[in-house]
C-alpha positions as CSV (number, residue, x, y, z in Angstrom):
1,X,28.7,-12.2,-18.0
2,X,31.4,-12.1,-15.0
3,X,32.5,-8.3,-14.5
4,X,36.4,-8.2,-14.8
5,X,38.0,-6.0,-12.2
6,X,39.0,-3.4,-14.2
7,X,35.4,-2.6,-14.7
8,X,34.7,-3.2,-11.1
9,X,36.9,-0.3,-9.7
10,X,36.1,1.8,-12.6
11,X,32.8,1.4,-10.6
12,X,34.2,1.5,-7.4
13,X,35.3,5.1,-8.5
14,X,32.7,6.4,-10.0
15,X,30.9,5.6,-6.4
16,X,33.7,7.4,-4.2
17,X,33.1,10.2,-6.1
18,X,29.4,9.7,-5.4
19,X,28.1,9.1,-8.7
20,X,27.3,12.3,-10.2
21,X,24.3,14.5,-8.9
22,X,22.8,16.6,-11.3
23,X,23.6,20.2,-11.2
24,X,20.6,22.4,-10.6
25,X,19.0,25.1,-13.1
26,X,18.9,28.3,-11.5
27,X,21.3,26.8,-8.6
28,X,24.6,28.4,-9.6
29,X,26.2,26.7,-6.6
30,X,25.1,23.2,-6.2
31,X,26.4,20.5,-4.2
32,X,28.6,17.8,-5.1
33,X,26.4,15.3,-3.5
34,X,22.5,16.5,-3.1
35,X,20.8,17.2,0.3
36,X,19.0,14.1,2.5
37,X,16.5,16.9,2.7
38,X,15.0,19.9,0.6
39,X,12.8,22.7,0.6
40,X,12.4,24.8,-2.6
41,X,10.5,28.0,-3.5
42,X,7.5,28.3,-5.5
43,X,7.3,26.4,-8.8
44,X,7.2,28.4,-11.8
45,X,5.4,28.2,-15.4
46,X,8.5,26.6,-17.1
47,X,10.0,23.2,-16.8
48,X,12.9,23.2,-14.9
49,X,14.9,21.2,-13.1
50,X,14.5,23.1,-10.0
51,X,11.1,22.9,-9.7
52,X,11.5,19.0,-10.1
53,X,13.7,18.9,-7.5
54,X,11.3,21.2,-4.9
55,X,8.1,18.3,-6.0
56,X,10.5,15.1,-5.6
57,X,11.4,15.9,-2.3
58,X,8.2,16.3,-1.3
59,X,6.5,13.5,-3.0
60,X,9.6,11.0,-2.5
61,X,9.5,11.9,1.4
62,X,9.9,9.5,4.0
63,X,6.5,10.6,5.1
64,X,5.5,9.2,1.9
65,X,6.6,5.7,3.3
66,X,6.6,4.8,-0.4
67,X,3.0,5.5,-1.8
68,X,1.9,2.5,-2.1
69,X,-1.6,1.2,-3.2
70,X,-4.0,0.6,-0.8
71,X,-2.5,2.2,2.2
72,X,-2.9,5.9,3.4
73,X,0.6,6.7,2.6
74,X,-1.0,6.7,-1.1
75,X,-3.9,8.4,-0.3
76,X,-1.1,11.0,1.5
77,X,0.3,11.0,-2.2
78,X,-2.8,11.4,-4.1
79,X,-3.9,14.1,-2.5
80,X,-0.8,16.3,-2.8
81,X,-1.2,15.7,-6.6
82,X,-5.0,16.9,-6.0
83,X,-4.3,20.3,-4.1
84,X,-1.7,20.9,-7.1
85,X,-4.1,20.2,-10.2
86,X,-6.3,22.2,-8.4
87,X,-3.8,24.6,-7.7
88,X,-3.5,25.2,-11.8
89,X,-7.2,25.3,-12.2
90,X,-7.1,22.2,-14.4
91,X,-10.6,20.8,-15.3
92,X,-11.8,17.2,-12.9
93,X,-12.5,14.5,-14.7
94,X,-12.8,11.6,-11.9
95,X,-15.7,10.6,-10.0
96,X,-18.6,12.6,-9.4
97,X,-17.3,15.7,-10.7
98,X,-13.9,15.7,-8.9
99,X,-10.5,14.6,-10.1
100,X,-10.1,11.1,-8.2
101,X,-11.4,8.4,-9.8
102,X,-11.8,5.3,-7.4
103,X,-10.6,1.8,-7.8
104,X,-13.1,-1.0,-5.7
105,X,-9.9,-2.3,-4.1
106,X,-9.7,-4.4,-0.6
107,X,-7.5,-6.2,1.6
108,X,-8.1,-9.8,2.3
109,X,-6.9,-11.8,5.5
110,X,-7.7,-15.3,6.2
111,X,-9.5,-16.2,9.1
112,X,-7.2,-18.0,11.7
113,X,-10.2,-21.1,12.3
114,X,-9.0,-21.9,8.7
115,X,-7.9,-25.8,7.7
116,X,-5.8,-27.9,5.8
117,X,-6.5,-32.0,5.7
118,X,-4.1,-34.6,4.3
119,X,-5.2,-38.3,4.8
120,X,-6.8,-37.4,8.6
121,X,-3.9,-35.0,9.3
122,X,-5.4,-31.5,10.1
123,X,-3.3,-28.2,9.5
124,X,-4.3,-24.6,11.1
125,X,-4.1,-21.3,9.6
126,X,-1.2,-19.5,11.5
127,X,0.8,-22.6,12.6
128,X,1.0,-24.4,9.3
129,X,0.0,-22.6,6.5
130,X,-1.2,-18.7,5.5
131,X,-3.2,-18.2,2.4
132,X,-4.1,-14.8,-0.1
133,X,-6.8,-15.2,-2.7
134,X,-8.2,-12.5,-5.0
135,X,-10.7,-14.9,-6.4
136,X,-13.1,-15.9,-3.7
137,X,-14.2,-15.8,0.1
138,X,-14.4,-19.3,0.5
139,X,-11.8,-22.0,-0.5
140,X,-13.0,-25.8,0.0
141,X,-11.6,-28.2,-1.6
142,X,-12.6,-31.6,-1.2
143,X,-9.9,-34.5,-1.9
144,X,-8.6,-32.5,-4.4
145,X,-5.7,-34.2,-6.0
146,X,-1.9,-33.1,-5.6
147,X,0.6,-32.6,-8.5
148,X,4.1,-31.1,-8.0
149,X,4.3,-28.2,-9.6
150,X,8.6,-28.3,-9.6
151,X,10.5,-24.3,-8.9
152,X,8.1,-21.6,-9.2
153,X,8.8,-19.5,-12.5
154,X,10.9,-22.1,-14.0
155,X,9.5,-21.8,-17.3
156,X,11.7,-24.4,-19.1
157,X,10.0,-27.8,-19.6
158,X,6.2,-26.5,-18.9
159,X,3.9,-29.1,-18.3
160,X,1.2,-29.1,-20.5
161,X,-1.6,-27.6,-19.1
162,X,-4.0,-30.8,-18.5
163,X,-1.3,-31.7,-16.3
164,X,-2.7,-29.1,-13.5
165,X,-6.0,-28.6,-14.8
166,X,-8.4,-28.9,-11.7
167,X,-5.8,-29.6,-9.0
168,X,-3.5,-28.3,-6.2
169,X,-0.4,-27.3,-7.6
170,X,2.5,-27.4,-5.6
171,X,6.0,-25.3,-6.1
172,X,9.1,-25.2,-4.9
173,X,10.3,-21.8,-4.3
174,X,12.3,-19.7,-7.3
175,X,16.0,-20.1,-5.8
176,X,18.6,-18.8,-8.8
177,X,21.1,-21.7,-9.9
178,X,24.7,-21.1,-9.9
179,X,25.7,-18.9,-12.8
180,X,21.8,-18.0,-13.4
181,X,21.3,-15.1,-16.0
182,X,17.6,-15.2,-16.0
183,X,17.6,-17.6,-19.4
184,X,14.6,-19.5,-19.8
185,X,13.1,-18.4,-16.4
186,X,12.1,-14.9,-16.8
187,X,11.5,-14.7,-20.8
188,X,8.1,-12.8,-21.8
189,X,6.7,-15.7,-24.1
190,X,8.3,-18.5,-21.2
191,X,6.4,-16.6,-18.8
192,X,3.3,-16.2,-21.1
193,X,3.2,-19.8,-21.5
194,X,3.8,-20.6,-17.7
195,X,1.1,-18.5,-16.9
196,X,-1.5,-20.1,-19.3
197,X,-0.4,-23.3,-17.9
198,X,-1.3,-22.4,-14.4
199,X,-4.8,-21.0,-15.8
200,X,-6.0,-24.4,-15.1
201,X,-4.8,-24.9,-12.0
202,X,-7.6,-25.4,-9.0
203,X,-5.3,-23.9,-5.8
204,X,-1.6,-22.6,-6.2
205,X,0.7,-23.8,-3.3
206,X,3.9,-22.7,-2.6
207,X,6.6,-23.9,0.2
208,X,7.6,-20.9,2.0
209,X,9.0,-21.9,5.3
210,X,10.3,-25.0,7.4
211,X,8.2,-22.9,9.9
212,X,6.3,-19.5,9.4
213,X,8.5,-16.7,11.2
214,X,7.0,-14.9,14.2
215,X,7.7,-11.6,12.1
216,X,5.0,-12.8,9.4
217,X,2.7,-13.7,12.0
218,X,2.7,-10.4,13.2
219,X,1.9,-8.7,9.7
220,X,5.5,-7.6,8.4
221,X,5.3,-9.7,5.0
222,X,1.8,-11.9,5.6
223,X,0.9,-13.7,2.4
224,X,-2.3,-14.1,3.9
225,X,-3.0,-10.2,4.2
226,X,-3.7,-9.5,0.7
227,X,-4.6,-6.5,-1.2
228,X,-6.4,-6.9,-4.1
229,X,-8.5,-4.8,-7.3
230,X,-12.0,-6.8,-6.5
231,X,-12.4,-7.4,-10.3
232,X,-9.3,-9.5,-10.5
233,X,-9.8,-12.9,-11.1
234,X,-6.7,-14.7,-9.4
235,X,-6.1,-18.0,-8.1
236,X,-6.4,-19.1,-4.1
237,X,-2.8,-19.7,-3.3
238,X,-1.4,-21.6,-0.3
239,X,2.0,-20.6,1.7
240,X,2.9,-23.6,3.3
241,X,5.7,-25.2,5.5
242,X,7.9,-27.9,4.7
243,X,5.6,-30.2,7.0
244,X,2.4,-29.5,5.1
245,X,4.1,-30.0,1.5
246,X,5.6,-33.3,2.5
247,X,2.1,-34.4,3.7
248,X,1.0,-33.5,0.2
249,X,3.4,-35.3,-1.6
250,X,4.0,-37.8,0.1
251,X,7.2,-37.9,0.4
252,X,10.5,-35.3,1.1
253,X,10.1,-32.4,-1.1
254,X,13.4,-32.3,-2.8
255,X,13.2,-36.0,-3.9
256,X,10.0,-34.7,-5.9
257,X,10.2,-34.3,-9.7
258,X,8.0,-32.2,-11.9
259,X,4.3,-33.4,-12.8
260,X,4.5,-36.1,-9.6
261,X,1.1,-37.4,-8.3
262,X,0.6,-36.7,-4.6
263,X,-2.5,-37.1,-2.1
264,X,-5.7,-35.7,-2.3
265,X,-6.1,-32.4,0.0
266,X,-9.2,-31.1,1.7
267,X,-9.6,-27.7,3.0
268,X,-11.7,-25.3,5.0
269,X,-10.4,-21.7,4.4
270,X,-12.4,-18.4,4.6
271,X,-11.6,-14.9,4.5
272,X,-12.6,-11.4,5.8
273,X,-12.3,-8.6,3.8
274,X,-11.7,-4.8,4.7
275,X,-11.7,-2.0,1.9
276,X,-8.7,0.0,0.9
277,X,-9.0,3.4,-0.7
278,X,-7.3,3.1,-3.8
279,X,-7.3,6.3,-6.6
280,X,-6.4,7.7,-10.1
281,X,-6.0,11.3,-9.8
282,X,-7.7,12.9,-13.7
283,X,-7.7,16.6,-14.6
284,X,-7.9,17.8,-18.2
285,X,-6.9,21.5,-19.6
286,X,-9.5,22.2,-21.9
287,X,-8.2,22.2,-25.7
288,X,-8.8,25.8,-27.7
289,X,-10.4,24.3,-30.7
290,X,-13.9,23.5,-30.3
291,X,-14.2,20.8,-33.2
292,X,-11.4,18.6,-31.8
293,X,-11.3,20.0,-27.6
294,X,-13.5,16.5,-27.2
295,X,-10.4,14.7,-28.5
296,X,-7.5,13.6,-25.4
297,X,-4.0,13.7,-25.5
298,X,-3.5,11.5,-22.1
299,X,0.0,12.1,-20.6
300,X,0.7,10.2,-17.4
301,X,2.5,8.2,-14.8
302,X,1.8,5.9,-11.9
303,X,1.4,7.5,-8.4
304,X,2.4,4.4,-6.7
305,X,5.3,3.1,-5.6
306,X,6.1,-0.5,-4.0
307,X,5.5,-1.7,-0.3
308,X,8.5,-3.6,1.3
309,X,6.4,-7.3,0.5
310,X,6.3,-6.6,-3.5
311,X,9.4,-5.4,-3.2
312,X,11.2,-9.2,-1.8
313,X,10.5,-9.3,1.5
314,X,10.1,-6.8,5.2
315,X,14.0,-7.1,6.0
316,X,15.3,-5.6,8.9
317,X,16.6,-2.1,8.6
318,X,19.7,-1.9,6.5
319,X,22.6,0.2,6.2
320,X,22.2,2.9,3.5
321,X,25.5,3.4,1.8
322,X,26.4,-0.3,2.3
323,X,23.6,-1.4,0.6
324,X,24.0,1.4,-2.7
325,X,27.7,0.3,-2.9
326,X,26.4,-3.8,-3.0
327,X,23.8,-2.5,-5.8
328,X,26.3,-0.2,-7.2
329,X,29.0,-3.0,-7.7
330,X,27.1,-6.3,-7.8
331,X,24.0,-5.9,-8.7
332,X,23.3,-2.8,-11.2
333,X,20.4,-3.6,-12.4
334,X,18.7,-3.3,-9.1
335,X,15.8,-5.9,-9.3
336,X,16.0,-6.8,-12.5
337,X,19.2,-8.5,-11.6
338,X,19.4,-11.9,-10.4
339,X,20.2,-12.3,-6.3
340,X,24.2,-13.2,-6.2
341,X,26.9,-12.9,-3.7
342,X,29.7,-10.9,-4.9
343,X,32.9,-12.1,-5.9
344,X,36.0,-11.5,-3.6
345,X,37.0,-9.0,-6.1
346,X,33.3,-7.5,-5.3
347,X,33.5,-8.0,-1.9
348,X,36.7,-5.7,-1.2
349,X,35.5,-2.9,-3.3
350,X,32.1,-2.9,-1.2
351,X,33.5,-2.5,1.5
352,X,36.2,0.2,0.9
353,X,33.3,2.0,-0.8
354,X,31.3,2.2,2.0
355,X,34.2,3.4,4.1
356,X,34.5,6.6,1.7
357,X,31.2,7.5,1.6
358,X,31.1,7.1,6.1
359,X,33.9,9.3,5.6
360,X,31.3,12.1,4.6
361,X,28.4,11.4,6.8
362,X,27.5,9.0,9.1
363,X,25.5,5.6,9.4
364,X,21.8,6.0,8.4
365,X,19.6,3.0,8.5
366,X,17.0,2.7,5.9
367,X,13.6,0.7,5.1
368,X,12.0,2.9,3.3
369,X,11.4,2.2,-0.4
370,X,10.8,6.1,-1.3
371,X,10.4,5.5,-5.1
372,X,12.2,9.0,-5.9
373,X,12.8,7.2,-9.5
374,X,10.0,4.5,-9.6
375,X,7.8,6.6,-11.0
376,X,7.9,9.8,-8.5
377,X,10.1,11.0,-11.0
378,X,7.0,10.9,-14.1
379,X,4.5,12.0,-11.2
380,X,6.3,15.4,-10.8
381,X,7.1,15.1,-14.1
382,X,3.3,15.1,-15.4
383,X,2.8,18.0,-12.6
384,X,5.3,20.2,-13.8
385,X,4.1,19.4,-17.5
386,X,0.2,20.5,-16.4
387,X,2.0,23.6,-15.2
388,X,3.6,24.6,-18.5
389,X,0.0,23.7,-20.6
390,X,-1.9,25.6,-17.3
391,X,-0.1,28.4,-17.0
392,X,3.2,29.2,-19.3
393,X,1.0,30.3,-22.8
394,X,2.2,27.3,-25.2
395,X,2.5,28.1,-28.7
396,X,0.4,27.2,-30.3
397,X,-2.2,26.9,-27.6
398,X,-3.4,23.1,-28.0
399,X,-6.4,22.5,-30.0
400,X,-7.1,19.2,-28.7
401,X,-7.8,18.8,-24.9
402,X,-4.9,17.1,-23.1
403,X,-5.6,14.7,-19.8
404,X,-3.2,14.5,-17.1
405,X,-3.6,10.9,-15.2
406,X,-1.8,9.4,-12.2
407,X,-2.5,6.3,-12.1
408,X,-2.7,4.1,-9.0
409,X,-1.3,0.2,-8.6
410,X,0.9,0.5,-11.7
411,X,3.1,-2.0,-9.1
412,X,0.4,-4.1,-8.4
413,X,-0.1,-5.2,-11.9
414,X,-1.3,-1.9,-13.7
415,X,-4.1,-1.7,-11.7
416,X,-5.1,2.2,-12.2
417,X,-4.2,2.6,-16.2
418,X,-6.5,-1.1,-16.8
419,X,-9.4,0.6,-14.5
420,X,-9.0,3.6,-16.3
421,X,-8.8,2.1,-19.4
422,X,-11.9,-0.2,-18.8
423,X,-14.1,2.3,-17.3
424,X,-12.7,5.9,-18.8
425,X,-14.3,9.4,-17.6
426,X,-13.7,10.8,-21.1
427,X,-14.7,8.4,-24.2
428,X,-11.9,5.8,-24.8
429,X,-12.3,6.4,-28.6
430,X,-11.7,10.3,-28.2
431,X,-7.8,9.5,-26.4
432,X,-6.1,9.6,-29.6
433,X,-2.4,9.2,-28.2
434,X,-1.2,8.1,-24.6
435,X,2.4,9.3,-23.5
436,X,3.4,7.3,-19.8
437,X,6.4,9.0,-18.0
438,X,7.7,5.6,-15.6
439,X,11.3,6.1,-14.3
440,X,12.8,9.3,-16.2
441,X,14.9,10.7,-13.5
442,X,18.4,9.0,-14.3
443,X,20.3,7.7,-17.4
444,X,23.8,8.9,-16.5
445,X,26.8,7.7,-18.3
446,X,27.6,5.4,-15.2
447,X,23.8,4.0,-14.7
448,X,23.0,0.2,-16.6
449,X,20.1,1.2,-17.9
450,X,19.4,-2.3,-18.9
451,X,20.0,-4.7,-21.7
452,X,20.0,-5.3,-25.5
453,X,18.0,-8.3,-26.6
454,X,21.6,-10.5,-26.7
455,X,22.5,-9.6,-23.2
456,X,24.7,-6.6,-24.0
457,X,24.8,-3.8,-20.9
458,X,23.1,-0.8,-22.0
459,X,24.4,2.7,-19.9
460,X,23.0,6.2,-20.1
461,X,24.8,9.7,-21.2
462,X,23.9,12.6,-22.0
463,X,20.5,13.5,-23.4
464,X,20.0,9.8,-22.9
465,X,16.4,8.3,-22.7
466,X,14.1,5.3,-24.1
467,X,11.5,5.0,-26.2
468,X,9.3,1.8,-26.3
469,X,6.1,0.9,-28.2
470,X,6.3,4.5,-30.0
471,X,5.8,2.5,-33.3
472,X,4.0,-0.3,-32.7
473,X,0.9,0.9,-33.4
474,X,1.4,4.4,-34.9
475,X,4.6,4.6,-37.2
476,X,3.4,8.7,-37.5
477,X,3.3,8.6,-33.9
478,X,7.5,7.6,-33.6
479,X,8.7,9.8,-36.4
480,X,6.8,13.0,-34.6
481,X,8.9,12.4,-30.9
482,X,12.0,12.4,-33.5
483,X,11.3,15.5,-35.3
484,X,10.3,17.0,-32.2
485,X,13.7,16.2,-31.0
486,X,15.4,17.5,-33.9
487,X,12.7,20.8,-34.6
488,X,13.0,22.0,-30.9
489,X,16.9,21.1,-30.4
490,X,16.3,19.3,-27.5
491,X,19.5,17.1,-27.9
492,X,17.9,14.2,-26.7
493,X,19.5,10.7,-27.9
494,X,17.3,8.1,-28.5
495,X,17.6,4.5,-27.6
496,X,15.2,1.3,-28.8
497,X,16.9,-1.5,-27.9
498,X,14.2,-2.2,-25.0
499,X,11.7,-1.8,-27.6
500,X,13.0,-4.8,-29.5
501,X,10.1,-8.2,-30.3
502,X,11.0,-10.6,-27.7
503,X,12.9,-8.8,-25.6
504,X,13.7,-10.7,-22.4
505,X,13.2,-8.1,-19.8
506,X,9.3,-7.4,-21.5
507,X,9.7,-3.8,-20.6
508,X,7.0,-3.1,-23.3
509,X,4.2,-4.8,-21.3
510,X,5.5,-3.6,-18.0
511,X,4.1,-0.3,-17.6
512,X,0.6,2.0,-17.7
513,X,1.2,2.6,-21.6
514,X,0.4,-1.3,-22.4
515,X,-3.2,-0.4,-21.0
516,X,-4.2,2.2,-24.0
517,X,-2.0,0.1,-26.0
518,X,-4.2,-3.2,-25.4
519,X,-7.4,-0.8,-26.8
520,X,-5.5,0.5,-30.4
521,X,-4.2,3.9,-28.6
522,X,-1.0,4.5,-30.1
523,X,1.7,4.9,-27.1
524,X,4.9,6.3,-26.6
525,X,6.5,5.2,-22.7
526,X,9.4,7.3,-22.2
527,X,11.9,6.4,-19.8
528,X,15.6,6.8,-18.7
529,X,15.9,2.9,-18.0
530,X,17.1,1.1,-14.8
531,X,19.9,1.5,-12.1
532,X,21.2,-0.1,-9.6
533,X,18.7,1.6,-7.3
534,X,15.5,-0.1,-8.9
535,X,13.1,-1.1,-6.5
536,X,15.6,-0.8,-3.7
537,X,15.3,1.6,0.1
538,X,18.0,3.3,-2.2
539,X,15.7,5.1,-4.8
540,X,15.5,8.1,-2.9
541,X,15.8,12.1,-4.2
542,X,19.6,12.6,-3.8
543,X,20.2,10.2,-6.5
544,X,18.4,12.1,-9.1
545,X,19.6,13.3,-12.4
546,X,17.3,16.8,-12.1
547,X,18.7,18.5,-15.4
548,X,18.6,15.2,-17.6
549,X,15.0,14.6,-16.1
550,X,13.9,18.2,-17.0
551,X,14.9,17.4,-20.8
552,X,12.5,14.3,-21.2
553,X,9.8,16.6,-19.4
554,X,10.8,19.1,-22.1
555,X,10.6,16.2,-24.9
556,X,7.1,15.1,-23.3
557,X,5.8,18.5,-23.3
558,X,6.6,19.5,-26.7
559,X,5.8,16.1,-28.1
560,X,2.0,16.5,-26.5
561,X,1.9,20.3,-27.7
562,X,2.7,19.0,-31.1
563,X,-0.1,15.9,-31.2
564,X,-2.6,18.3,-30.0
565,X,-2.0,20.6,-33.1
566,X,-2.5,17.9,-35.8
567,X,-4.9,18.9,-38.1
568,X,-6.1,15.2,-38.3
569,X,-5.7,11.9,-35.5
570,X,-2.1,10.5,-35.0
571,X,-2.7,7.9,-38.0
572,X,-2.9,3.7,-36.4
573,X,-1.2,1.8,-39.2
574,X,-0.5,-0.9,-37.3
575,X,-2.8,-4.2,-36.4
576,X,-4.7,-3.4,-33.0
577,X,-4.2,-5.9,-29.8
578,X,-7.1,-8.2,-28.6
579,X,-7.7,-5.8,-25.5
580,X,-8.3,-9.1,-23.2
581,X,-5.4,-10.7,-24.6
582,X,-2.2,-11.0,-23.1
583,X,0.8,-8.4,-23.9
584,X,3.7,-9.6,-26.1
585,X,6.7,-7.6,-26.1
C-alpha cells in the first residue's frame, strides 16, 4: 500500500519533534530527546524504568559492538549478565556448577587452495568463488550435475523436490520486483515448502558478484568465514561470480529459466575450523515450596544481537539521523520491510528531516548495530525481573523455582534456546511454562509495530504490547496474563493479531519461545512489535520507550509470580508439536 502524503508529513512531524522519548520514573526533569550517553545509580529491588534505562546503556553500548554470537563482544555481554546474577545471589545452573552453559560453536573459513571445475575450466577460492558450509570439512563433488535454481526465496512455482535432489543448485539473487509487498516470497508455509525443497539439494550456489569486492576479501562480509553451532546440519553453499555461474549453465544467466539443465561441476573445497566461545547465561532463585521448588518457571530473552553480515551487508559508515529519517519515512518496518527507494514525496521529507534534527546536534556516523531493542531491551528486562524475585520480598513468595535464561544465537537461528532446550540443566519435563521477553522496549503510538494478517499497519499506544503463542498450547496459560492484567491494574492493552494461523510475517516461530514450544511447554513471547529501527545501526538506547518497557516487565513479573503460585501445572490442552518438526505459525 503507497503512503499518501498526508500520512507522510504526519510522519515527518512526528520525527522533527524527535519521536517521543519516554519520560523517566524517578527523573522529574527528563529530556525531550534522551542522552547518546548514560550513567545511572545503583539499581534498586523494584522494576523501574530508571533502572532499565542505567542496564540499557550499558549493555547497548558501543563497546558492545552489538553482542553478537561467536565474537568476544558477546562474551563482553555475557559476562556483565554473569557479575549481575551473581550480584543477586541467584543459584548457577550452567556448566559445571556455574551459570554459563556452553554452545560447541566454531567459525569455518575455506582454505584458499580450494577449486571449482566446469568442462576443464578451473576456478580458485578467492578469485572466483568463496564458500560457507556447516555440514562438512570437505566438499568434492564429482561431475555433479547443474540445475538452475531461478531467484533465491522466490517461493511461488517451487519445483518439486526431485527436481534438485542430488545436485548443484544454482540461484539468482532475491532482488524485490517493482511494487513487491513480500506476497508469495516471504510467506511461512511458501518458505516451509521452499525449504523442504532444497532439503534435497547436493550444494547450494548462489551468484553474488560480477567480481568478489576487495572489501570481502579482506573479511568485512566473507561468506566463506562462517560461524556455525557444530550440530547443525546445513548445506555447502557456493558464492559465485557471474563467470563461474555462466560456466555452469552454460549459457548467460538471465536468459536462464527455473529447473534448466546445466553442466556437470567438479570441486575440491576444504575448510579450517577455529572455535568460537558461544554461551547461555542460567541462574535459578530457588522456589519456597519444597514439593513443587523442582518445578521451573523459565523467563528469558536472547543476549545476542546481530553482526553487520546477518544484518544485509558491512556498508560503509552511514549518517545517523539520515538514515532514522529514511527508516522513519520509507521504510517503518525496519527489516521486515521490503528494500525501496522513496517516492519524491519521501524523498523531500527525508531530507528536510534530517536538516531539523542537524539543527540540534551534529553529524555522527554510525556502523554499529547496538541492538538497544533487539532484544537488549528483554535482557535488562529479565535482569531487572531477577532483581524483584532476588531481592524485593514478592508476595506470595514463589513456590515453584523460577529460571532466568539468556540465551545466545537467538539471530543465528535460535541457537541458545534449541541447545538449551535439547540438552537442559534442569529436567525439561519439570519447566512447566516459558515466558521470552524479545523486543519490549517501544510500541508508541507513532511506531508500526507490524501487520494484521491482510496487510493492515498495526501502531503502538499506550500500555501497548503483543502476545503470541500464549494459547496455543495452554488456553489456562492466556487467560492468567489477562487476569493478571486486569487483577494487578496494570493497564496493559493487549494485541493478537501477530498471533494469527498463517500469519505472513511467522513471528510465532521467530523467536526463543518456539524452542520450549516445539517440546509441549506452554509459552507466552511478549513483545512490543517492530519499528522502523529493526535490525538497523539505529536501534540504539535513546530511542527507548523506558516507562512503557517497565510495564511489560511489570506484566512479566507478576505473570511468573502468579504461575509459580498455582496449586497445580499451567494445564496443556492443546495437541503438542513434533519437537523435530518444523514451526508453523
Amino acid at each position: 500500500m503507497r503512503h499518501s502524503a498526508v500520512a507522510l508529513r504526519a510522519r515527518f512531524l512526528a520525527l522533527a519533534t524527535l519521536i517521543p522519548c519516554a519520560g523517566l520514573a524517578q527523573s522529574p526533569a527528563a529530556p525531550k530527546e534522551l542522552p547518546l550517553k548514560y550513567a545511572g545509580g545503583p539499581t534498586t529491588p523494584a522494576i523501574t524504568a530508571a533502572d532499565l534505562m542505567t542496564r540499557l546503556y550499558i549493555y547497548a553500548d558501543d563497546s558492545m559492538m552489538g553482542r553478537s554470537a561467536g565474537t568476544e563482544y558477546n562474551v563482553k555481554a555475557t559476562a556483565y549478565l554473569e557479575r549481575e546474577v551473581r550480584r543477586l545471589g541467584l543459584k548457577p545452573a550452567g556448566d559445571s556448577g556455574g551459570y554459563f552453559q556452553y554452545l560447541p560453536v566454531v567459525a569455518r573459513a575455506i582454505d584458499t587452495t580450494s577449486t571449482i571445475t566446469v568442462e576443464g575450466v578451473t576456478f580458485r577460492a578467492g578469485v572466483d568463488f568463496l564458500a560457507g558450509s556447516s555440514a562438512r570439512r570437505v566438499t568434492q563433488l564429482t561431475g555433479m550435475p547443474v540445475v538452475f535454481g531461478g531467484m533465491l526465496y522466490d517461493t511461488l512455482n517451487i519445483p518439486a523436490p526431485e527436481t534438485f535432489k542430488g545436485k548443484v543448485v544454482l540461484f539468482r539473487p532475491f532482488v524485490p520486483p517493482p511494487g513487491f509487498t513480500g506476497q508469495g516470497f516471504v510467506s511461512s508455509n511458501g518458505f516451509q515448502a521452499f525449504r523442504r525443497a532444497l532439503s534435497a539439494v547436493a550444494v547450494h550456489v548462489e551468484v553474488r558478484w560480477d567480481r568478489i569486492p576487495p572489501s570481502v576479501l579482506r573479511g568485512a562480509r566473507n561468506p566463506s568465514d562462517v560461524t556455525f553451532l557444530r550440530q547443525d546440519e546445513g548445506l555447502p553453499s557456493l558464492n559465485v561470480t557471474t563467470r563461474v555461474a555462466e560456466a555452469m549453465l552454460g549459457g548467460p544467466l538471465l536468459s536462464a529459466t527455473k529447473g534448466a539443465a546445466g553442466r556437470a561441476v567438479s570441486s575440491d573445497i576444504r575448510f579450517t575450523e577455529t572455535p568460537r566461545p558461544t554461551r547461555n547465561v542460567v541462574a535459578i532463585l530457588p522456589g519456597t515450596d519444597p514439593k513443587l521448588r523442582g518445578q521451573y518457571v523459565a523467563i528469558g530473552a536472547h543476549n545476542d544481537h546481530v553482526n553487520c553480515a546477518i544484518a544485509g551487508g558491512c556498508r560503509p559508515p552511514v549518517e545517523h539521523d539520515s538514515l532514522l529519517a529514511f527508516m522513519r519515512l520509507v521504510r517503518p518496518q525496519g527489516a521486515d520491510n521490503p528494500r525501496a527507494q522513496p517516492t519524491p514525496v519521501q524523498d523531500e521529507l527525508v531530507r528536510s528531516t534530517t536538516d531539523s534534527l542537524r539543527k540540534l546536534h551534529p553529524a555522527r556516523l554510525d556502523t554499529i548495530y547496538n541492538g538497544a531493542d533487539d532484544d537488549g531491551s528483554g535482557s535488562v528486562s529479565v535482569l531487572e525481573i531477577a532483581e524483584a524475585f532476588a531481592k524485593g520480598r514478592p508476595t506470595p513468595l514463589p513456590k515453584r523455582s523460577i529460571l532466568f535464561i539468556w540465551h545466545v544465537g537467538e539471530e543465528m537461528g535460535l541457537w541458545g534456546s534449541a541447545w538449551f532446550t535439547d540438552h537442559p540443566t534442569v529436567p525439561r519435563d519439570s519447566i512447566v511454562a516459558a515466558l521470552n521477553l524479545d523486543m519490549i522496549g517501544r510500541g508508541a503510538a507513532t511506531d508500526v509495530t507490524g501487520q494484521d494478517k491482510d496487510g493492515g499497519l498495526l501502531h503502538g499506544g499506550p500500555g501497548y504490547v503483543q502476545l503470541v503463542g500464549s494459547r496455543r498450547l495452554s488456553t489456562e496459560l492466556g487467560d492468567l496474563v489477562e487476569q493478571v492484567n486486569t487483577g494487578a491494574r496494570l493497564g496493559m492493552r493487549f494485541d493478537y493479531a501477530m498471533d494469527a494461523n498463517g500469519h505472513p510475517q511467522n513471528i510465532y516461530c521467530r523467536s526463543d519461545h518456539w524452542s520450549y514450544a516445539r517440546y509441549g511447554i506452554p509459552v507466552v513471547f511478549f513483545t512490543t512489535g517492530g519499528h522502523a529501527e529493526y535490525h538497523q545501526v539505529t536501534d540504539e538506547p535513546q530511542y527507548i520507550e523506558y516507562d512503557h518497557m517497565a510495564q511489560v516487565a511489570q506484566l512479566v513479573y507478576e505473570s511468573a509470580l502468579k504461575v509459580a503460585a498455582l496449586d497445580h501445572r499451567v494445564k496443556v490442552d492443546k495437541p503438542k508439536p513434533d519437537p523435530k518438526g518444523p514451526c508453523v505459525q
